[in-house]
N, C-alpha and C positions, 0 to 999 in steps of 0.2 A: 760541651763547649763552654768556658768560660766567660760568664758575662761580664762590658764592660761599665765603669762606674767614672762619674764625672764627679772631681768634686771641686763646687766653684769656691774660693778664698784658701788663702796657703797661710794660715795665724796658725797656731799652735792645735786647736782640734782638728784642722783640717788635717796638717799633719799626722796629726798621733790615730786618725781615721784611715789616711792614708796607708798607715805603719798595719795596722791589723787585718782592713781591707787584702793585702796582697799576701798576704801569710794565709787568708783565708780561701785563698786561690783566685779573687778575684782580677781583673786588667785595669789598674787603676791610672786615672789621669786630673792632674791637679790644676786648675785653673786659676792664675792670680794675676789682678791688673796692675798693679805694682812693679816698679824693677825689683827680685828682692821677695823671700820670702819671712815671713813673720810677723804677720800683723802688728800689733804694738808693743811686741815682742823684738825688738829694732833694735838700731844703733846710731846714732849720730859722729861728727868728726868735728872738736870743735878747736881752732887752731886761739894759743893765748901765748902772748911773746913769742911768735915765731914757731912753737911747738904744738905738736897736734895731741890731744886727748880723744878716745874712743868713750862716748855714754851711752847709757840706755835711756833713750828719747820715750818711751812709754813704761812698757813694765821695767820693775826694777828685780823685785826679789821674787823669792821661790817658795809657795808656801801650800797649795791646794791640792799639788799633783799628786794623787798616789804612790805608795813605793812599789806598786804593782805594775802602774802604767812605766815608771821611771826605768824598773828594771825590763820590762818584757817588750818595750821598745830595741831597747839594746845600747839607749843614750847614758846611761849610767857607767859602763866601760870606759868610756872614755873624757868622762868628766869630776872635776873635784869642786866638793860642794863643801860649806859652813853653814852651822847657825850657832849662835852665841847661846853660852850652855849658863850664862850668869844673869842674875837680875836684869830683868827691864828694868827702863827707869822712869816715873813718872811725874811730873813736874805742874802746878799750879802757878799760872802766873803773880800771884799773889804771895809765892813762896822759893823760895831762893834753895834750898835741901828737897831733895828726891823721897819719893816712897819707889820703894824696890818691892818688885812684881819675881816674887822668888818662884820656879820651879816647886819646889818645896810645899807643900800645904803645910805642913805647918808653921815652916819658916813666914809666911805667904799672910799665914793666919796672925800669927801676932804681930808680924810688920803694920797688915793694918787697921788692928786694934788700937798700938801704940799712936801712927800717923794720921788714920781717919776715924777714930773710934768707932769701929765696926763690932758691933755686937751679933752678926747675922752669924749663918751655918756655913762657911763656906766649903767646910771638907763636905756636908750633903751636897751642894749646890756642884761640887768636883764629880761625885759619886755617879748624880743623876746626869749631868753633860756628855760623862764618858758612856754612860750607858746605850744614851740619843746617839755620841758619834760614834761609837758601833757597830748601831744599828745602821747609820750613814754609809759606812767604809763598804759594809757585806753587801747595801745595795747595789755603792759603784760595782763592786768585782765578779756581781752574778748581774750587773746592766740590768738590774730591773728598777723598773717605774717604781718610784714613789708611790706610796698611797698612803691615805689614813686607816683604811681596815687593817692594813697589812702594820702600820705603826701600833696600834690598839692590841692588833695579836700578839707582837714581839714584847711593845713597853708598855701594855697596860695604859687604860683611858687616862688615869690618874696622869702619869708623866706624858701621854700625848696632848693631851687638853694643855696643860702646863706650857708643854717644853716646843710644839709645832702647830697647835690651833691657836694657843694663847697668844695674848701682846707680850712686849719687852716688859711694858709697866710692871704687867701684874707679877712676873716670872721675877725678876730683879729684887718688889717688895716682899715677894715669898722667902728668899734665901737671904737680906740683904738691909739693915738699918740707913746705911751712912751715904747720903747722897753722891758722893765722890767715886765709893766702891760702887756705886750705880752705874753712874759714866763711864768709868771705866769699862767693865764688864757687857755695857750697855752699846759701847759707841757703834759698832759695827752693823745697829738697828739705822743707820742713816750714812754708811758708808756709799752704798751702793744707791743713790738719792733721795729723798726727803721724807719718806713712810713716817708715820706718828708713832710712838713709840705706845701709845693707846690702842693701835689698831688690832684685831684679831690675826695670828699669822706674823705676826712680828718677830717676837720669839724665836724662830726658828732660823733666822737670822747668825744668833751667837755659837748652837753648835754649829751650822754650817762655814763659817769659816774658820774652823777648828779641826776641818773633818779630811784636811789634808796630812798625809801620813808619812813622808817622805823623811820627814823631822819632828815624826812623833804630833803635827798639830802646830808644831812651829814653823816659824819663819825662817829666810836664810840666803846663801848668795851663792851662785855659780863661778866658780874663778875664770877669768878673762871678762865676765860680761855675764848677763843673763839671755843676752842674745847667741851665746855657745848650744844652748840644748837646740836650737833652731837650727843650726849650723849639722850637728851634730845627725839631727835626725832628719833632714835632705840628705847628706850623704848617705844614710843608710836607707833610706826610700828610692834612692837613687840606685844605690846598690842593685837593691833586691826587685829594681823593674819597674818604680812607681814613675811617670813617661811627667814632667813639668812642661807648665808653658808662662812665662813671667811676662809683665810688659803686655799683658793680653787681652785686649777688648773682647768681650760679648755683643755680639751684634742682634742678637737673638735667639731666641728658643723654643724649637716645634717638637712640643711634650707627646702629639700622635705621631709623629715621624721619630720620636724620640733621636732628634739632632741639634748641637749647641753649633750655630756659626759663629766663629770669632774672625778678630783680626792684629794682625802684629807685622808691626813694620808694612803697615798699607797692604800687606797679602794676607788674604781672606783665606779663608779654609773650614770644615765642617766635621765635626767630629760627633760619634755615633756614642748611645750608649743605651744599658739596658735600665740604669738609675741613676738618678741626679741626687748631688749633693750638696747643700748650702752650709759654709762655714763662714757667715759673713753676721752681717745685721740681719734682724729679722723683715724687716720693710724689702732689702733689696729680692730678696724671691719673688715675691707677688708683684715687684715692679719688672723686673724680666721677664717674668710669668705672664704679663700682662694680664693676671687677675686683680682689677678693679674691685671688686665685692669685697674678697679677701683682704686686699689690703684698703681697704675704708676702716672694715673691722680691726683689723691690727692697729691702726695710727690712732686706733682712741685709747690705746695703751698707756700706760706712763714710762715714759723712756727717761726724764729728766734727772739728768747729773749736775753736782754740783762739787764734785774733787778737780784739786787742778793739782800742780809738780812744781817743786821747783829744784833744780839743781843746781847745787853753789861748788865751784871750785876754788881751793887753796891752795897756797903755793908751797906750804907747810902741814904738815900731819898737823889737823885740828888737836887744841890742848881743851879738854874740858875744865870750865872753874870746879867742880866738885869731883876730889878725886875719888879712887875706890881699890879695896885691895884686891879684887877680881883683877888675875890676869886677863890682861886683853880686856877688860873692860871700854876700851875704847867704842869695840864694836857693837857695845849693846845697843839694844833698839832703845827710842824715846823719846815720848809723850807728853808734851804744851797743853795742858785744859787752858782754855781760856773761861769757861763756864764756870758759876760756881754751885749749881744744883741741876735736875732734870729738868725741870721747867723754864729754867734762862737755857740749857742745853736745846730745847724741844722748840724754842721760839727763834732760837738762831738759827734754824732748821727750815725752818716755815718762813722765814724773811726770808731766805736765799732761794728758795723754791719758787713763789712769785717776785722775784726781782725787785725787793724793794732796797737792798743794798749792793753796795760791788760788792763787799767784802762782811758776812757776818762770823765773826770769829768763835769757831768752836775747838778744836782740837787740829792739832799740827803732829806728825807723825815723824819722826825723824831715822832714818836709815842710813848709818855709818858704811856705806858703801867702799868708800877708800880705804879703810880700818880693814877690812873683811878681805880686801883684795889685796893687802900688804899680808895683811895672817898668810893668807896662801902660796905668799910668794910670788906673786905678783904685782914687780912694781912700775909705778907708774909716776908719772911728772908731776902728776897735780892730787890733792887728796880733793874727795869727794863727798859732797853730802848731799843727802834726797828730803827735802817736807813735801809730802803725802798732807794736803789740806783743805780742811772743808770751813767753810762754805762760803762759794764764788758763783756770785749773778751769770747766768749762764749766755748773757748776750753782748759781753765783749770780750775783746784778744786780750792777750797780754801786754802787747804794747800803750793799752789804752791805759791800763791797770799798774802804772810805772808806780803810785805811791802807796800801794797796796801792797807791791809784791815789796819794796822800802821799810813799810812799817812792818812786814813779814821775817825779813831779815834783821831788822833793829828787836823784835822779840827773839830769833835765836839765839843774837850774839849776849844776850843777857848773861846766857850760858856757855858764852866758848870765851876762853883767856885771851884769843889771839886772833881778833873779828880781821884787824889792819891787812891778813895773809889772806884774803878773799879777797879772789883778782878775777872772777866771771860769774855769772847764773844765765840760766837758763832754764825759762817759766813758761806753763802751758795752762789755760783756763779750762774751764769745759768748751766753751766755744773753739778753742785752738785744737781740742780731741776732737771735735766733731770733723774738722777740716783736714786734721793729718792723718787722720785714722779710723774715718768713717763712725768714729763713735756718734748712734743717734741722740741727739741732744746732748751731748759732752757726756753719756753713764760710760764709765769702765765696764760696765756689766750690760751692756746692750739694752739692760731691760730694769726698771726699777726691781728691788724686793720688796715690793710693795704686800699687804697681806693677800691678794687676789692676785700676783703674779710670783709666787714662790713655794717651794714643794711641789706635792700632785698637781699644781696650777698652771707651774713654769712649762710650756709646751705651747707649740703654734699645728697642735692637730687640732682638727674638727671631732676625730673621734679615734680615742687613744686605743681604741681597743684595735684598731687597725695598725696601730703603732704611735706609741709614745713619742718617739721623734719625726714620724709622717709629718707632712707639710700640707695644710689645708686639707685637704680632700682625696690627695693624689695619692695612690697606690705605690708608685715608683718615685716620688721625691721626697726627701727627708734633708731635716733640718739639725744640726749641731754648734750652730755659731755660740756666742758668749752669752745668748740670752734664752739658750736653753736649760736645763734641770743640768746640773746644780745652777752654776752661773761662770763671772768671768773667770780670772787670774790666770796662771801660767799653770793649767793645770790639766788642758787635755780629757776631762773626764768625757764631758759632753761625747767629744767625738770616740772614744769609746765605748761607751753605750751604744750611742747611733750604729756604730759598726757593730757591734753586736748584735742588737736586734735585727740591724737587716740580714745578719748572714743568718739570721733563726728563720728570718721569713721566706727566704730564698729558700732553704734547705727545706721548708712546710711544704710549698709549691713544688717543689723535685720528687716529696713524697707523693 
């Protein structure tokens, strides 16, 4: 007889859990309180002179997921994807000309010698990265846990010490002279909120958001939205049997009676299952669970974010002041330091952690979204741009924050010819993620990557050996939200793992 699985949140792991679940013969049922499936994986409608524009209100681009999840979902069929195959660009406020972040190692290498005088190794420092994301990818696609013995066996103490015990510091000074090719290379050690870049464990940060394979490690855009593979992959869940319930309260849940009562539209009802699944925060389990112990222990975690969005539209395709003979160069991705070493980097970091400013200016992320969706032929009314920025005091909105998201906008337009054709934004704090999207403390990633909550670490068991994505104590509830192994993005891994191992555990128990 077929058992059945509940899984509470519909974001993208829930999904792509959902997707393997029922292939694996299980009776899957997806719980989401929400109208609307896709966590922050969404879309907005935002109407300007009369005209309606569709955005992506949380995630923008596409960059973690495996080409393994991508294709064996089935959502690859029926989707057209980009990533820009030319320079990044990288920008010092203090400097009006780009350093180009080539593809190329060697191109890569002298660019920046010439721009930052870099004397470091960086074709070793390429070598050894790809070795770690390697070793990363083989984990996702055989779902097994992390570990450090199992690192040690594959890459040798040498590159595990380095590359996933070690800090950012040390890792960076290994391979790396020039303070600027630090930050760069470095930033994504305080993407996901404020970890010291000193800390043990930090390191492991840089291949891991590299270790998406979809685009090779890169980055890139879905045509119509990024909220399409969401679209994409209910249909096919839907297809193939996976039963939804949108708009739907939990009322509670008796883990010995193993029954979830909900409610929707004032009528109550109860639904049975052989295992629970949480694709949510990690707090809200133990809070429906009503284990108290558990969740004391979890909220002493670090959950604090500090990225917030802003989307700007224009009435005109943005014209960049510095042009480039890369066709389509428009849609490269690009990079605002405001820092001008590690240590102004590291302390801009740590003031926005304890709230000592609204706004401590580190790095601004810019994603040519409108560029990327004319490439594909998809046009639309307004051209589009996304800053991805850190670092924002995590205890006000945006509304509060009018001369901050201002002086946000007055450093892009340093760099666009044509600022007068920006005719809307729309900006989210961490505080405003907490509120639309249940993010805990405004992280993208549910969970800091902090050196004690990342690799072997990132897990909410008591005892892995019973299963790495187990949930406390419980034999039959498991966890895959954003703030498990690996982490957030639009990438699904999580929840295949999870599915995975429970169908190993299932299939132990039947033997």
């Amino acid at each position: 007889m077929k058992k059945n699985i509940i899984i509470i949140g519909g974001g993208i792991n829930g999904l792509v859990a959902a997707n393997y679940l029922c292939k694996f013969g299980f009776n899957v049922s997806v719980v989401e309180k929400k109208s609307g499936f896709g966590g922050a994986c969404t879309f907005q409608t935002k109407t300007i002179n009369g005209e309606k524009i569709d955005y992506a209100q949380g995630a923008t681009v596409l960059g973690m997921m495996p080409n393994f999840i991508f294709k064996e979902t089935g959502i690859s069929k029926n989707l057209e994807i980009f990533s820009p195959n030319h320079p990044k660009l990288v920008y010092f406020t203090d400097s009006k000309k780009s350093t180009k972040i080539y593809q190329d190692h060697k191109k890569l290498n002298f660019e920046l010698k010439e721009k930052w005088g870099e004397k470091g190794d960086l074709e070793k420092f390429r070598i050894d990265e790809q070795k770690v994301i390697n070793f990363i990818r083989k984990g996702y696609k055989k779902a097994k846990s992390p570990s450090i013995s199992e690192a040690e066996k594959v890459l040798g103490k040498t590159i595990t010490n380095l590359w996933i015990k070690g800090s950012a510091k040390n890792l960076l000074d290994h391979y790396f002279t020039s303070e600027r090719t630090k930050m760069y290379m470095g930033m994504t050690c305080i993407e996901s909120g404020s970890s010291s870049i000193h800390n043990d464990g930090t390191a492991f940060t840089i291949p891991l958001m590299d270790s998406g394979s979809v685009f090779d490690g890169y980055w890139g855009y879905v045509k119509g939205g990024i909220w399409k593979i969401i679209d994409e992959l209910y249909k096919i869940n839907k297809k193939n049997g996976v039963k939804f319930y949108e708009s739907t309260k939990i009322d509670s849940i008796d883990n010995k009676m193993k029954t979830v009562s909900i409610e929707k539209n004032n009528i109550k009802s109860v639904l049975n299952y052989n295992y629970l699944i949480f694709a949510t925060d990690p707090l809200t389990p133990a809070k429906l669970l009503n284990n108290q112990k558990f969740l004391k222990s979890i909220e002493k975690r670090d959950y604090l974010g500090t990225s917030g969005k802003i989307t700007a539209f224009f009435k005109k395709p943005v014209v960049w002041k510095e042009s480039s003979n890369y066709k389509n160069s428009d849609t490269a991705f690009r990079f605002v330091f405001s820092n001008q070493n590690l240590n102004e980097f590291e302390e801009s970091s740590h003031k926005s952690s304890k709230g000592l400013n609204d706004y401590n200016p580190c790095y601004i992320q810019v994603y040519a979204e409108g560029a990327a969706q004319r490439l594909m032929k998809n046009n639309e009314s307004f051209d589009k741009l996304i800053f991805f920025i850190k670092n924002f005091s995590h205890n006000k909105k945006a509304d509060e924050l009018n001369k901050i998201k201002d002086q946000i906008m007055s450093t892009m337009f340093k760099f666009i010819k044509n600022p007068e054709d920006c005719v809307g934004t729309e900006f989210l704090t961490p505080k405003d993620l907490t509120e639309v999207f249940y993010f805990p403390q405004g992280n993208i990633d549910h969970m800091a990557l902090n050196h004690d909550q990342n690799f072997e670490n990132r897990h909410f068991s008591n005892n892995t050996e019973n299963g790495f994505y187990s949930y406390a104590d419980y034999n039959n509830i498991f966890y895959c939200g954003a703030g498990a192994y690996p982490c957030g993005s639009v990438a699904g891994t999580a929840g295949y793992m999870c599915s995975v191992q429970l169908k190993n555990k299932q299939k132990t128990l039947e033997n």
